[in-house]
N, C-alpha and C positions, 0 to 999 in steps of 0.2 A: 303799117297796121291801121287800124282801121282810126277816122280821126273821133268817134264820140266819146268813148272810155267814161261812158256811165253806166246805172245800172239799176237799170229796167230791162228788162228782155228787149233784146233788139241791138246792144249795144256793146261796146268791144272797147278794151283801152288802148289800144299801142296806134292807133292811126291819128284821126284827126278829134283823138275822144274823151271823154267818164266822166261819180257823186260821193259827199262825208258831210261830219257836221262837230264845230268845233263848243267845248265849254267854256262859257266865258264866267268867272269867279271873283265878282265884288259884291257882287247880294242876292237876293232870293229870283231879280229881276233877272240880273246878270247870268243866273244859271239858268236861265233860258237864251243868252249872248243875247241880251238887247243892250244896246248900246249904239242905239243910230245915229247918223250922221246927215244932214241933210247934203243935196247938192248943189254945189257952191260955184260957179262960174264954169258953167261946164261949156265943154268946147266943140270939136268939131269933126266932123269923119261923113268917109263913103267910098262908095266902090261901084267901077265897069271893066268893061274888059276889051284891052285894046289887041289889035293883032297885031302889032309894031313898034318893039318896047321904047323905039326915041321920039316916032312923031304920035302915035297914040299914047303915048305915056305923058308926052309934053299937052296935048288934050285933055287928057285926065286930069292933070295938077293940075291946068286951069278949073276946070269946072266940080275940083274938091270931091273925086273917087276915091273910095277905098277897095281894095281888091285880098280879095281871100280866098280860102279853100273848103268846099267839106264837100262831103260824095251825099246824091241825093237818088231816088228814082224819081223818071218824069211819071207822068198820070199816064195810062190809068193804074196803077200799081204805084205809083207816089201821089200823095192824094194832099187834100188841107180838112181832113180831122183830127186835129192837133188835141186830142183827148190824151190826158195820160194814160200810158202803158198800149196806147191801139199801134200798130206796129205799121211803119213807112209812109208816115206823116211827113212833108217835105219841111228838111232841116230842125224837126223834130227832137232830135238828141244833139243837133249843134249847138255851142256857143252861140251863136249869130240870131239863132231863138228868142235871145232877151230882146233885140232890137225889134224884132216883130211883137210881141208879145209879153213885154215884161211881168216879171214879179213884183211883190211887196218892195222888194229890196234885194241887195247883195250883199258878200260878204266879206271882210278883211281878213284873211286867215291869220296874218301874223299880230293884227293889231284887237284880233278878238271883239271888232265890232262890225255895226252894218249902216251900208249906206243907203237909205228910202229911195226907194221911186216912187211905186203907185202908191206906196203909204208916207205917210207923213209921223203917225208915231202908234208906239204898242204898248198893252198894260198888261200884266198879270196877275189877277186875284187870287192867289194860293188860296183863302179862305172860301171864299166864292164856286173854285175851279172854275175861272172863266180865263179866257187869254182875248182880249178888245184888240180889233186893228183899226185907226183910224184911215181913211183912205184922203189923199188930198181931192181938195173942191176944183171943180173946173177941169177932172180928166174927160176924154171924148173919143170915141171910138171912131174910126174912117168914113163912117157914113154919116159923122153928125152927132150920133144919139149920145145920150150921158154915160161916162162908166159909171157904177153904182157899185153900192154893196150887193144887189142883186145878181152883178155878174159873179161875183166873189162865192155868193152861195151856191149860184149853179155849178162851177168851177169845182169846189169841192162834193157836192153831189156826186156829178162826175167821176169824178175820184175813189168816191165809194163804192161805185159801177166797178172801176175798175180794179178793186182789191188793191189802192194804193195804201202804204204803210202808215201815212196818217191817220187814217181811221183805226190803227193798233192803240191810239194813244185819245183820240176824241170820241165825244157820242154827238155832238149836237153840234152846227153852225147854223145861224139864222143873223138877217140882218135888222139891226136895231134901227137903221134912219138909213137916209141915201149913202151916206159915208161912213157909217159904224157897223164895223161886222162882230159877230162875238161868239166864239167859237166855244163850247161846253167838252171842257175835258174828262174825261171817263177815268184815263191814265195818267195823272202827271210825270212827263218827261221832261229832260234837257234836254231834247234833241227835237222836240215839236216844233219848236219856234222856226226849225230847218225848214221841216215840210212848209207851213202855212208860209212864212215870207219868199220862200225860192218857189212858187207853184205859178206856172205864168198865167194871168187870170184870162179866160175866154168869156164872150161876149152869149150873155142868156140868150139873146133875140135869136140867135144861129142854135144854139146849143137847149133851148126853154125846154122841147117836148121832151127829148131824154133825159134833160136834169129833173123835168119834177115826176118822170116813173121811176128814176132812182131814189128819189127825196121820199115818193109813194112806199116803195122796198123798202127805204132803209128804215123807217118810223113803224112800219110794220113787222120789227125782224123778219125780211123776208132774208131768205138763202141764193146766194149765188152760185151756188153748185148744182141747181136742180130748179125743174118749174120756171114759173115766171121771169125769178132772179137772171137762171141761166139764159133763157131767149133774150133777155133785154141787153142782156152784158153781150152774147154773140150778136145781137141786131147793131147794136152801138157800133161796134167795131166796122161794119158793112157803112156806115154812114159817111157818104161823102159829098160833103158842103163846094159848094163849085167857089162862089167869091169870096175868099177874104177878108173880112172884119176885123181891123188890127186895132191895139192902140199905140205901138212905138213909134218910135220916130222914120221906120221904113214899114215898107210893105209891097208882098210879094209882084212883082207882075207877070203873070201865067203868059201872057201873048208873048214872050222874048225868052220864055224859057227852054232848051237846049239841051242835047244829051251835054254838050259841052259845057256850059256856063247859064248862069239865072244872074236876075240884075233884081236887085230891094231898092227902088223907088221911094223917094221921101215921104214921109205922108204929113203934112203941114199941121194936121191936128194929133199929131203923136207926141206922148210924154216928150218932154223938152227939144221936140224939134226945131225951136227958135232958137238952141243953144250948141245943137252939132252943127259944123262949119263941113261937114261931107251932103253930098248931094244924091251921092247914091252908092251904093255897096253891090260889088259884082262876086259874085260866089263863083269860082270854076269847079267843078262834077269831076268826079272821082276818086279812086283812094290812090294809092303812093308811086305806084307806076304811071297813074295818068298826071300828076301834082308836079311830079320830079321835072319834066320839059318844061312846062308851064312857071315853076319857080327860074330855073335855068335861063328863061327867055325874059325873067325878069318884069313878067305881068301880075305876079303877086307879091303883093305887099308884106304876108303875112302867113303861115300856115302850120296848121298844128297837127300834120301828121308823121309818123316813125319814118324817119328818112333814114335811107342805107347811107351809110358811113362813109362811102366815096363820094355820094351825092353832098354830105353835110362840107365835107372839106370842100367840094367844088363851089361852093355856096359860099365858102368864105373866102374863096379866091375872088369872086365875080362882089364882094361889096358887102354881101350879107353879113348882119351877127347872127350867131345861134343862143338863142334864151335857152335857158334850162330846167327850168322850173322842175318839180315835182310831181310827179304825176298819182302818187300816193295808190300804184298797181301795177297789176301788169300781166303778161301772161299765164297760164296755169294749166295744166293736162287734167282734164275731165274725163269720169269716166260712167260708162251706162251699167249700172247696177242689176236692171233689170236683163239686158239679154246678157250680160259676163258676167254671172253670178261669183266668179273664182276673184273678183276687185273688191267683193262685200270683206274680204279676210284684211285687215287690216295692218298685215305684216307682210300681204302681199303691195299696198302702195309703199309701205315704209323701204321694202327693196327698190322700188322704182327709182323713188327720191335719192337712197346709193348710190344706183346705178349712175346718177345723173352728175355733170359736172357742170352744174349750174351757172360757175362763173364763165368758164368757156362756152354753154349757151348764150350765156345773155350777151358776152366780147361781140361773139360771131353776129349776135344778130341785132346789136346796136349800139356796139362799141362801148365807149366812155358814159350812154346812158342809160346800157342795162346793168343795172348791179345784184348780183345774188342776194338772197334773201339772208339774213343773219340770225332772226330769230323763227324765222316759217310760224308766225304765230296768227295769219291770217288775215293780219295790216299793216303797216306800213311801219316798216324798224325807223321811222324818222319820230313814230308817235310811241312806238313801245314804252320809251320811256317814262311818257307822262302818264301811264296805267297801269304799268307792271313792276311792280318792288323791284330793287334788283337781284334780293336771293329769288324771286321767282324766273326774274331771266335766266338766271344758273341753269333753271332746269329745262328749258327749253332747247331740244333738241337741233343744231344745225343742220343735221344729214351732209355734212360734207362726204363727197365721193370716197365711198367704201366696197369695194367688189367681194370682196369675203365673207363684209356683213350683206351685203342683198343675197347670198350666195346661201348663208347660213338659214335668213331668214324665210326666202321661198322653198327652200328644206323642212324647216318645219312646218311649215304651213301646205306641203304634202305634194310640193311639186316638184319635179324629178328631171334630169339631161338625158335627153335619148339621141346621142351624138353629141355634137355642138348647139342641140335646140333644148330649149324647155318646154315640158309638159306642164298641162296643167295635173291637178289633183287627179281628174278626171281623164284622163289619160288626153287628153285633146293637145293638139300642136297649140302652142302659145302664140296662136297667128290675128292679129288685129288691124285693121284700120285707125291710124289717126286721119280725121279729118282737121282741116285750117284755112284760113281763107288766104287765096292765090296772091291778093293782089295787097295785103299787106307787107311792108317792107322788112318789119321785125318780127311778127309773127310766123311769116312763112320760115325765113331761116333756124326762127326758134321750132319750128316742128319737123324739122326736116333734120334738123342738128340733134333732138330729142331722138327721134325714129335710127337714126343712125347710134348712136350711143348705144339705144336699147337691144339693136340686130346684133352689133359687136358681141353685146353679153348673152345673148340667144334667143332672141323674141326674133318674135315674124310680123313686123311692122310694116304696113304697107301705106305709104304717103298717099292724102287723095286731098288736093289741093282741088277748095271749089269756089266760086265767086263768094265775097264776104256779103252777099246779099239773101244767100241760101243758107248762110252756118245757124243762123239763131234758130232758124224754123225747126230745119232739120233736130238741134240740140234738144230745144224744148218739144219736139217729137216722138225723140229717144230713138232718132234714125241717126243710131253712130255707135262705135265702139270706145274709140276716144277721143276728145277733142281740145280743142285749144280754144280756151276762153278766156275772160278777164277775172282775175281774184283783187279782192282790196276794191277799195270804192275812194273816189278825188271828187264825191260831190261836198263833204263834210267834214272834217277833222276829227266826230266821233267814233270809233270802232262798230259802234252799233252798224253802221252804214257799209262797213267790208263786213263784217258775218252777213248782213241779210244778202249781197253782193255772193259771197262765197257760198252761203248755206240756202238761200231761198231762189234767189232770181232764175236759175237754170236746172232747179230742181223741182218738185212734184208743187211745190207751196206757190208758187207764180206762175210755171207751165201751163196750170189747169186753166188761166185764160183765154190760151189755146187750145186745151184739149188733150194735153199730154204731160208727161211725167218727169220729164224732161231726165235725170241724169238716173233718177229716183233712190238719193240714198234716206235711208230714214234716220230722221234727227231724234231717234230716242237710240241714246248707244251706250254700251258699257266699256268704262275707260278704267286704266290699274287704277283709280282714284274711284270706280264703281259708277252706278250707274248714273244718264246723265241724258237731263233733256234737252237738247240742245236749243229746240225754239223755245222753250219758256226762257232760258237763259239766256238767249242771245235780244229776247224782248225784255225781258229784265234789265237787262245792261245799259239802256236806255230812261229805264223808269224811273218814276222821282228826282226830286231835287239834291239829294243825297249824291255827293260825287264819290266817296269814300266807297258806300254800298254799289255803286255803277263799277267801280274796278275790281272789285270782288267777282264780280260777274264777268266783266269783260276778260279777268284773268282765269277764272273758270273754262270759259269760251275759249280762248287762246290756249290755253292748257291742252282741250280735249281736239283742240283743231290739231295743236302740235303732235301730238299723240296719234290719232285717227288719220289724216289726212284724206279728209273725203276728196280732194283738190288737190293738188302739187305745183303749189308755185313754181314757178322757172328762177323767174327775176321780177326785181323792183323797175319802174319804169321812169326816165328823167326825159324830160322832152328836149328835143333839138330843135326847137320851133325855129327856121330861120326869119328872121324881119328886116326887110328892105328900106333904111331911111332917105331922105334927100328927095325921092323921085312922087310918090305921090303921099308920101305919109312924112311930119317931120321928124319925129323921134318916138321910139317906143322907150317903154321903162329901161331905166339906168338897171347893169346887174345887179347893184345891192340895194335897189328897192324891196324894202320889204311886201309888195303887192306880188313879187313874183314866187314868194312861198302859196299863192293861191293856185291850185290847181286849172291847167286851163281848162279843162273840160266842164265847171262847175261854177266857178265863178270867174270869169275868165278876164284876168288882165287890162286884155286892149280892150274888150267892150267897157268896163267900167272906167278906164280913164279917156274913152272916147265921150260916155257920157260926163264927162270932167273937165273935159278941152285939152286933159295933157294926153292925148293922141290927136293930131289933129292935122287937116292940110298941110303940104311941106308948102 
């Protein structure tokens, strides 16, 4: 599957992928999870790519590579406008992003704090509504110049272009001095502090002209849906910057990049580049089909895509462990409301979900780390608990496979067997395409293993498996019948962040960046609990400081998902990451580190203990 498993358009969980945001609860601060930690003797890491895993590997450990995976396009259709939400940015949705590009900071998912990069510390004035970041003194971009607060406000500008969800919750960023930025809250949330420290800051000097016509827009409530708003948000998009401007401790080198592999070159003025002991970082291209030889040959250190299940065991014959981590998602059956109007009945997905034997999907299509969903409430049964009462779990529907109930329910909902097939309402053959992308290793089986289940009970499903570089377009298009996407979100440990994942990213509220409608169900619906807006509640769920009042909401939201199923979860997703020690890496996280409760798609693991020195040269 695909490795990014985040969630912006563009991005998929089961390969090498995904976004959430956790509450951190000791004070009024902390409900924003500040709780930062500085970096402390941080270590060493890199990556190339040899084509001879004993004598090019024994090269590499000399000269402290690190070697990993995530699938890229080269230019011109992979580009470096690494604006959020612009689509096929190279490495854009990878983990490996932070090294190019850092954020404020990262985040502990099980220790509910964050460790600073570009920033040094953060303040909250609840009284004020302001949220202060201070940035440290002496950062410097690859060509020299100062990072600033400047870049930080174009960055967010930016952002605002692109309908990102921070702007749900702020009205104003402006910078107070070269290193204090101060961001004006509109909405208080616990869930802001996600956006503003995980946003990887880009450089004004590259970025100036379209940050201040959005800064122009955005002070003028201009509209993005129309007029000048919309030409500037489609111009952005068209914008592509030839060189590179980083401030991490790598940076790209275009002249060696490859359908096969890219190599991130050190960059000596990047955030703590004096303190990683890697030299260079080699990325191999592609998703699980192309990853699987290339692990196999034992030229990657490291890789975070859904590997099939004979590949994961051969992987631990040849040396590898497989990490497990949480992937806090996974896949889900989509469906397009606008052209199969017969999906809008809401007791026509509740048959689906029947029909479906989810545990034997997810077996088949990633063993030991797909697991059925238990509560189908939207996010991730690892967090249910910590939002949902547990008389409310009671009522939370499982859908474990029932053929009498799908049988009963697309009965009344007025569709009929003419043979062994089902009719719709409308007298039409129940004939669909799923789409899914080909070269995922868990998602293809899981759509292939769905379509087959659904034909058994009488649908006319027809597999079209296409390259995972054409499914998002196509989705947010609404060029599909059904398809298979990512539900739940691993950037944050908030639920806010799987509803807008579930409810917004592949539907009409994020598509129109594109142009399209994307699945188009409408979030104002009426649930046996009555009517019910789902985007004011699912932006609720995030507001204020108030945790109590946030799981009202979130249990709301979870309620009407369980009930509705705009989406059909399959399964939860556990990653098989395999990691190579000895040869050019020394040791990755022990399993009962608590850092491997962080999702790798979000805050990921080995980058953050690379930036710590415990990943480091073997």
């Amino acid at each position: 599957m695909s490795p990014t498993g985040t969630n912006d358009p563009g991005t998929s969980e089961s390969g090498a992928r995904a976004v959430t945001n956790a509450v951190s609860r000791r004070h009024v601060l902390q409900l924003f999870g500040i709780a930062g930690v500085g970096i402390a003797g941080i270590g060493s890491l890199e990556a190339c790519s040899p084509s001879s895993p004993d004598d090019a590997g024994n090269d590499a450990k000399k000269s402290g590579e690190f070697h990993g995976a995530y699938p890229y396009q080269l230019p011109p259709k992979g580009h470096f406008n690494l604006g959020a939400g612009v689509l096929d940015g190279i490495q854009q949705q990878s983990p490996y992003l932070d090294l190019i590009y850092p954020s404020a900071g990262m985040y502990y998912w099980a220790d509910k704090k964050w460790e600073y990069l570009l920033a040094e510390s953060n303040t909250l004035d609840e009284t004020a509504k302001t949220y202060t970041m201070k940035l440290r003194s002496g950062l410097t971009w690859s060509d020299g110049s100062p990072l600033t607060a400047k870049d930080v406000v174009s960055t967010f500008n930016l952002r605002w272009l692109m309908r990102q969800q921070d702007w749900t919750f702020l009205s104003d960023v402006k910078a107070q001095d070269d290193t204090t930025v101060v961001f004006t809250i509109g909405t208080p949330s616990t869930v802001l502090e996600r956006f503003i420290l995980r946003a990887p800051i880009l450089p004004d000097s590259v970025y100036k002209d379209w940050a201040s016509k959005a800064e122009t827009l955005r002070k003028a409530n201009g509209s993005l849906d129309s007029g000048e708003g919309k030409q500037v948000n489609a111009d952005f998009q068209k914008f592509r910057p030839e060189n590179p401007v980083v401030s991490g401790p790598f940076n790209y080198d275009p002249k060696t990049m490859t359908n096969a592999q890219m190599t991130l070159v050190k960059n000596d003025k990047g955030l703590f580049a004096d303190k990683i002991g890697f030299s260079k970082v080699v990325l191999y291209n592609g998703e699980t089909s192309d990853i699987t030889p290339v692990v196999m040959n034992k030229d990657v250190d490291y890789a975070t895509h859904g590997f099939a299940v004979a590949s994961e065991k051969t992987f631990q014959q040849n040396g590898f462990r497989i990490l497990r981590p949480p992937v806090y998602s996974g896949p889900s059956l989509v469906f397009n409301y606008t052209t199969r109007p017969e999906f809008s009945d809401a007791r026509v997905r509740q048959a689906i979900a029947y029909v479906l034997d989810r545990n034997e999907n997810g077996t088949v299509a990633l063993g030991d780390s797909g697991k059925p969903c238990k509560f189908m409430a939207g996010f991730s049964d690892i967090l249910v608990p910590d939002w949902i009462t547990d008389a409310d779990q009671q009522k939370l529907q499982a859908y474990e496979k029932d053929l009498d109930k799908a049988t009963q329910l697309l009965q009344e909902a007025g569709w009929k067997k003419s043979g062994d097939k089902w009719q719709t309402p409308a007298g039409k053959p129940a004939a669909y395409d799923i789409k899914f992308p080909t070269e995922f290793a868990d998602w293809n089986p899981a759509a292939t293993n769905a379509a087959d289940q659904l034909n058994k009970f009488g649908f006319n499903i027809t597999k079209r498996g296409i390259t995972f570089t054409q499914l998002n377009p196509d989705v947010l298009a609404g060029k599909f019948d059904i398809a298979i996407q990512g539900w739940g979100a691993s950037n944050h440990p908030h639920p806010y962040f799987a509803f807008v994942q579930d409810l917004y990213t592949f539907n009409y509220v994020i598509a129109a960046n594109q142009g399209g409608k994307g699945m188009n169900f409408p979030l104002k619906q009426t649930t046996s609990a009555g009517p019910i807006d789902l985007q004011a509640v699912v932006d609720k769920s995030a507001q204020g400081l108030n945790v109590d009042e946030q799981k009202k909401n979130i249990t709301a939201a979870a309620m009407a998902f369980n009930e509705l199923l705009p989406i059909i979860p399959l399964w939860e997703r556990y990653g098989n990451n395999p990691a190579l020690e000895g040869t050019r890496v020394a040791k990755f996280p022990a399993d009962d580190d608590p850092i491997l409760k962080n999702a790798p798609y979000a805050d990921n693991f080995v980058i953050m203990y690379m930036y710590q020195g415990k990943v480091a040269p073997a």
